[in-house]
C-alpha positions in Angstrom: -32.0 137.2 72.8 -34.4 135.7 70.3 -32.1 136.8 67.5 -28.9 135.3 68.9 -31.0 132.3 69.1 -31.7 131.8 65.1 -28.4 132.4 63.9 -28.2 131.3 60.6 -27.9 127.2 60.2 -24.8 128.1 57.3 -22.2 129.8 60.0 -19.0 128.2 59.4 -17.6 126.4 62.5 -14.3 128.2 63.6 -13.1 125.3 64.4 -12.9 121.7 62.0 -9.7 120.4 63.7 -10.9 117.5 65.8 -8.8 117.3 69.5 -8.3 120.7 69.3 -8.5 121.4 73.1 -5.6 124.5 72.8 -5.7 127.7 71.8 -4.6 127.9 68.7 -7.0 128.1 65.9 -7.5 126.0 62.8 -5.3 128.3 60.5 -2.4 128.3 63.1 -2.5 124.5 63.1 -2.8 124.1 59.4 0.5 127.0 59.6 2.3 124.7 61.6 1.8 121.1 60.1 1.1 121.4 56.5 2.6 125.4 56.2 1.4 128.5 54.5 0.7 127.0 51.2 -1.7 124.6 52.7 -3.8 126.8 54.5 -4.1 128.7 50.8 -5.3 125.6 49.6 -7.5 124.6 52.3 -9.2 128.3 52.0 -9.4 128.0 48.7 -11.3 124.2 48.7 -13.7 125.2 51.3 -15.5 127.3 49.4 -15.6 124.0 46.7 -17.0 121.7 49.6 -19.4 118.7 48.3 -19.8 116.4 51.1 -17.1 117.6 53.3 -16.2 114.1 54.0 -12.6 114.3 52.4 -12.3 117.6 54.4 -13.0 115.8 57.6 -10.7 112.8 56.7 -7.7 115.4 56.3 -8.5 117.2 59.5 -8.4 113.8 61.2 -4.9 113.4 60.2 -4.3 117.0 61.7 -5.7 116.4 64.6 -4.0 113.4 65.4 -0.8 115.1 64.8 -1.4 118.3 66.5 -2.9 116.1 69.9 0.6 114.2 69.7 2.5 117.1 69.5 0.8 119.3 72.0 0.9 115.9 74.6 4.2 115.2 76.6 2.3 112.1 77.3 1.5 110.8 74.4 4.6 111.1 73.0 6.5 109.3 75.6 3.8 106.3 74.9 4.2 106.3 71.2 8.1 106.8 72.0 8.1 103.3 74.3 6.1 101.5 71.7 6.9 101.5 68.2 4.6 99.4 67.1 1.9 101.5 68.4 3.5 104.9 67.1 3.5 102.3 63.7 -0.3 101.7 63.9 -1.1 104.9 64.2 1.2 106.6 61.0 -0.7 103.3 59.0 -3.9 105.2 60.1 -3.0 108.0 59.2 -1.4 107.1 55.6 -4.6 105.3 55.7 -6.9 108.2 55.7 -5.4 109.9 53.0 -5.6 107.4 50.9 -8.9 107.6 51.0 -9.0 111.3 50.5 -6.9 110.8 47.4 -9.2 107.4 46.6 -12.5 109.8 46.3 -10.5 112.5 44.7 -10.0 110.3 41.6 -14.4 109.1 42.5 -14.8 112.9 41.9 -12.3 113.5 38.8 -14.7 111.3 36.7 -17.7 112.9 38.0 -19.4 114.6 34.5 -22.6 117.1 33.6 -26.0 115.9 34.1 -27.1 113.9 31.3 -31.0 114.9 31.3 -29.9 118.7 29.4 -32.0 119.3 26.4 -29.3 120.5 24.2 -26.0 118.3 23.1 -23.8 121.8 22.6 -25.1 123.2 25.9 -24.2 120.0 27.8 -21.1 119.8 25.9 -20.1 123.1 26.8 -21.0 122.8 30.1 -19.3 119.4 30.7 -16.2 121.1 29.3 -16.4 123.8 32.1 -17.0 121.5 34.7 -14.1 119.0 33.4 -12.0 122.5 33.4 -12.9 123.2 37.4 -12.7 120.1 38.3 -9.4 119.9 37.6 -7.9 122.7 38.9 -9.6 121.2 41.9 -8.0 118.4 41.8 -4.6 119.8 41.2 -5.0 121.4 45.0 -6.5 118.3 46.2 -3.4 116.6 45.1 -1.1 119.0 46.5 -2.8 119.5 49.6 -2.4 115.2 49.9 1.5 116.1 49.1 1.6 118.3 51.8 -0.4 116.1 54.3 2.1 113.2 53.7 5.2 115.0 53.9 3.6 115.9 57.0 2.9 112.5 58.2 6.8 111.4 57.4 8.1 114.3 59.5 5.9 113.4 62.0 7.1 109.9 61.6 10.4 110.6 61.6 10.7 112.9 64.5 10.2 110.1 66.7 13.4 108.5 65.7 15.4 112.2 66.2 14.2 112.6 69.3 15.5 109.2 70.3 18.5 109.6 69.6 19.0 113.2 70.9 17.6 112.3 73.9 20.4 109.5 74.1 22.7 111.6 73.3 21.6 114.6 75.8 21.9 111.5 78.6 24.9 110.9 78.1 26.1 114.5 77.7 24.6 116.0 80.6 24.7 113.0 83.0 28.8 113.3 83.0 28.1 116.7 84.7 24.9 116.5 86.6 23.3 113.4 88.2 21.4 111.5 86.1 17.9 112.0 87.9 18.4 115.4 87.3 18.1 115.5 83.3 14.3 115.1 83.1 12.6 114.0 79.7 9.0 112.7 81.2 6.0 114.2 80.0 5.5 115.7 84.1 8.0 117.7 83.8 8.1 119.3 80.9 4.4 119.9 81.1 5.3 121.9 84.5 7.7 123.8 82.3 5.9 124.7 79.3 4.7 128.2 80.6 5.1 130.6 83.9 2.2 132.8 85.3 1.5 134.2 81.5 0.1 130.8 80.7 1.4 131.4 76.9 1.9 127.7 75.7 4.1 127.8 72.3 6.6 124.8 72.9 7.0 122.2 75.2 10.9 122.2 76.0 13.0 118.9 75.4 15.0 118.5 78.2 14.2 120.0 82.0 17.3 120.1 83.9 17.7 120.5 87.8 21.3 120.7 88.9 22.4 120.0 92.2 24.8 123.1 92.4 26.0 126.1 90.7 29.2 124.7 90.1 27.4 122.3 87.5 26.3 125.5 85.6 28.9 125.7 83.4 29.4 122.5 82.2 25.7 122.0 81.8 25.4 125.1 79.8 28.4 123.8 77.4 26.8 120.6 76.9 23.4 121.8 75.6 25.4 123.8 73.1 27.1 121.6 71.7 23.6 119.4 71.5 22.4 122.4 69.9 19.6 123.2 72.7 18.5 126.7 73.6 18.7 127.1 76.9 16.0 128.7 79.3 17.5 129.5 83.2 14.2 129.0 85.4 13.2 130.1 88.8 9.5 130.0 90.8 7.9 130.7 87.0 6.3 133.5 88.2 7.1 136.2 85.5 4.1 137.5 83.8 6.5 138.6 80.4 7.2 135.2 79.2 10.8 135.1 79.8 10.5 131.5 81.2 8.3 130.5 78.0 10.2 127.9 75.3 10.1 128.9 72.1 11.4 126.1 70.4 10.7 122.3 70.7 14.5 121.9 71.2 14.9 124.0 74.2 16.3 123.2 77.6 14.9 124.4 80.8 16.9 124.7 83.8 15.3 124.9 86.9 17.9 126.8 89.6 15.1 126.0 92.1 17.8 124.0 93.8 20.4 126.4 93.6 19.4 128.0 97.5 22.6 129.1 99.3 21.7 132.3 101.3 24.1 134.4 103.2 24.0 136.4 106.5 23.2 140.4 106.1 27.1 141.7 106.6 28.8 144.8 105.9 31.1 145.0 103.2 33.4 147.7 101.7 32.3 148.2 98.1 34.9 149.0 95.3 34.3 153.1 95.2 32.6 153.3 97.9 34.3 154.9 101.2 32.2 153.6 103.8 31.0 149.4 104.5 27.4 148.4 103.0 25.1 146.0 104.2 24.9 142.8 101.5 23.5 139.8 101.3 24.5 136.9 99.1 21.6 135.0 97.4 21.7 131.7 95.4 19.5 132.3 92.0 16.8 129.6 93.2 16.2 131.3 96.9 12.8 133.0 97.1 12.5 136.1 97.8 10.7 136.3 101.3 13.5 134.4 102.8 16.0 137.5 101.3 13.2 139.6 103.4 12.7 137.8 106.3 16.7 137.7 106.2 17.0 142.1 106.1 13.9 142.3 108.8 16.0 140.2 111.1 18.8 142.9 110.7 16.5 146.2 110.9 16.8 146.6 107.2 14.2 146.2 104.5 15.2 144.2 101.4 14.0 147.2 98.6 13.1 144.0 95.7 9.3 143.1 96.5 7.1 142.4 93.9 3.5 140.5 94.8 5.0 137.2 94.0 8.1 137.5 96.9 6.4 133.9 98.3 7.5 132.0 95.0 9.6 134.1 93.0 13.2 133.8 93.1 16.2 136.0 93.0 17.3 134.9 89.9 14.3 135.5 88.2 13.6 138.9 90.4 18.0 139.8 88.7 16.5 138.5 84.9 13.2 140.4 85.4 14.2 143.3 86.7 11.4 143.0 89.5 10.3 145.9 91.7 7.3 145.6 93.8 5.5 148.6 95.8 9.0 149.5 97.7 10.6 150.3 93.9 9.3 154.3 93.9 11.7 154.4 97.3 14.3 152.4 97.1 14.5 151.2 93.0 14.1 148.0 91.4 16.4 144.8 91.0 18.9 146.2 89.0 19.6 148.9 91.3 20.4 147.4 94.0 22.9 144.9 92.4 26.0 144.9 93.9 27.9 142.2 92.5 27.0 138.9 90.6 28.3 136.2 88.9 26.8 133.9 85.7 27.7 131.7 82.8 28.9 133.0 79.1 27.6 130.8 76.3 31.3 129.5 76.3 31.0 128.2 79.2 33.0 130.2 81.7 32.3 132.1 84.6 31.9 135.9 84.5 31.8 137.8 87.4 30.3 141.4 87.1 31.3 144.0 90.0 29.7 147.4 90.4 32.0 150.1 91.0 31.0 153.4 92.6 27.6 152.3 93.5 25.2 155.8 93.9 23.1 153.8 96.6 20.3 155.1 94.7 18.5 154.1 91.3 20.8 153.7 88.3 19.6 155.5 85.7 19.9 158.6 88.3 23.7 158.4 87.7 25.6 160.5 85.3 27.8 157.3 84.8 28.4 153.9 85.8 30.8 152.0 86.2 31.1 148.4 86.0 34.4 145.4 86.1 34.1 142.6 84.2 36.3 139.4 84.9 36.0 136.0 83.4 37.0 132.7 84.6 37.4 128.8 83.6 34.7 126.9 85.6 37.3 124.7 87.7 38.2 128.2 89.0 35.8 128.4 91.6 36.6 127.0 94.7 34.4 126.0 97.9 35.5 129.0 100.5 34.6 128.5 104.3 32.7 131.4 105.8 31.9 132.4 101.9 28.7 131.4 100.9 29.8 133.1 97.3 33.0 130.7 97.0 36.3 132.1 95.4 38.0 132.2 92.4 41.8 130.7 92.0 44.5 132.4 90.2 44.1 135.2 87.6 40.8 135.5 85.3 41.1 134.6 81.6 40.9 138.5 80.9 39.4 141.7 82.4 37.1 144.2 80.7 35.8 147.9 82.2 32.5 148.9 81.2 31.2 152.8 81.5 27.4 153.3 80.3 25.7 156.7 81.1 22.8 156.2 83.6 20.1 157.2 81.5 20.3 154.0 79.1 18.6 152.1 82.1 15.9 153.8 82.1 
């Protein structure tokens, strides 16, 4: 204990970065805003400190950047008031003009005067005038960096303005308008599921009404260049709900809850009626449960998180649960399903031949493909699922041997 208390008083800090309250270190930050080059430079300077003043200046700027950046909040305050968001890039042009002000202090800096001999303090002020400026070559294109940084920081203010005018217009044609959701709430409940990996905060959370809005939706964040992330409870613990990317689009299908009654139905290769259920992609999984308990039949998809998990995610997941060593997991006990292409349209996949058992047990299977244009589907009384009219756009047969889903 008494040596852990004396560590030495020279230990560098791991981290400099002021406002830093993530989990990213200095060097990732540095990465991010001024790029690889600049955290060369900066590793390269700290072992030149002096003061460390100019050093803390710069980091300033940094963190007032990365805190913007990493805050839903804060950017919807510096969005509403530009003369705020203009106070603060002053302040921050401000700061490194200082930096740059004591870098030329320091370029004129020379040997110490009191040396005994002229040729010694010649040679030594020629050394020093030699360092000093290859230091102040970095300094200078560290400042470079740092203010390119500032502009792009300035500037994505304005982009984000007008894509997120542009994304209302888009997207509130197909959806209702209070369902396209840019406040700092709800993209903060968005940024991560239960792996609590934060990388990007999404743009855009979407929360349509009904699946019949899918399609449209999907085509409009296309075309606004949005990568789009479908999102159930949040409850994966592999990230598959996580954005990558600052222009990402997160929609929620907690709203999309239409659950069927447990009925018999003949399957396509199959000779005798199986008992299905059809599930929305935003109905939890208990109710699926509670739904096959009511008939006498257990519902084989289980995992721990059944009270806030949803289908959807359970299908994307592939989730299992304690029942998957009897009865498999998601995948294999898929009977039909039907999602959105990144054109737009409606594919319905069918399995054919089901082995009622796990899939990858199968020698083959054996799957039909159709696709359809989204004003295809059609409301259906007594049909939870809804129909398609008139003939797909095309048809396609797929045949993959069972042990590739393993």
């Amino acid at each position: 204990m008494h040596l852990l208390a004396i560590a030495p008083a020279t230990t560098p800090r791991l981290r400099e970065i002021p406002y830093n309250y993530t989990s990213f270190s200095d060097r990732e930050i540095v990465q991010r805003v001024l790029g690889d080059e600049g955290w060369a430079l900066i590793s390269e300077l700290r072992a030149e400190r002096r003061t460390g003043r100019s050093a803390r200046m710069l980091y300033e700027v940094l963190g007032d950047i990365w805190a913007v950046s990493r805050n839903p909040y804060l950017q919807d305050d510096l969005l509403d008031n530009p003369r705020r968001r203009r106070q603060l890039i002053d302040a921050l042009h401000h700061r490194l003009s200082e930096v740059d002000r004591r870098r030329s202090q320091d370029a004129q800096e020379s040997a110490p005067e009191e040396l005994a001999s002229d040729v010694v303090r010649q040679a030594l002020r020629k050394a020093a005038s030699l360092e000093d400026a290859s230091r102040d070559q970095k300094v200078a294109r560290l400042l470079d960096l740092a203010r390119q940084a500032v502009a792009a920081f300035d500037a994505g203010f304005d982009e984000t303005s007008r894509l997120r005018r542009r994304a209302r217009k888009a997207l509130s044609r197909v959806t209702m308008a209070d369902n396209v959701k840019f406040d700092g709430l709800s993209r903060v409940s968005h940024v991560t599921d239960a792996t609590d990996w934060r990388v990007e905060y999404p743009f855009v959370v979407l929360t349509p009404d009904s699946e019949a809005e899918i399609p449209a939706i999907v085509r409009a964040c296309i075309d606004l260049g949005l990568t789009i992330i479908p999102r159930g409870g949040g409850t994966g613990y592999t990230g598959g709900a996580v954005p990558l990317t600052s222009r990402s689009a997160v929609i929620n299908t907690e709203k999309l809850e239409t659950l069927g009654a447990v009925e018999r139905l003949q399957l396509p290769g199959l000779g005798e009626p199986v008992a299905t259920i059809f599930s929305g992609a935003g109905v939890v999984t208990r109710r699926v449960s509670d739904a096959a308990d009511a008939a006498g039949l257990v519902f084989a998809v289980d995992p721990t998180s059944a009270d806030a998990s949803c289908v959807g995610g359970n299908i994307a997941m592939n989730a299992g649960g304690k029942k998957a060593v009897l009865w498999g997991t998601a995948i294999d006990n898929l009977a039909w399903w039907r999602m959105v292409d990144p054109q737009g349209n409606w594919l319905e996949v069918t399995r054919v031949g089901h082995n009622m058992g796990k899939i990858h047990d199968a020698a083959w299977v054996d799957f039909e493909l159709a696709w359809y244009a989204p004003a295809q589907l059609a409301a259906t009384d007594g049909n939870p699922a809804g129909s398609m009219r008139g003939e797909p756009l095309r048809r396609q047969s797929l045949r993959l041997e069972g042990w590739r889903f393993r």
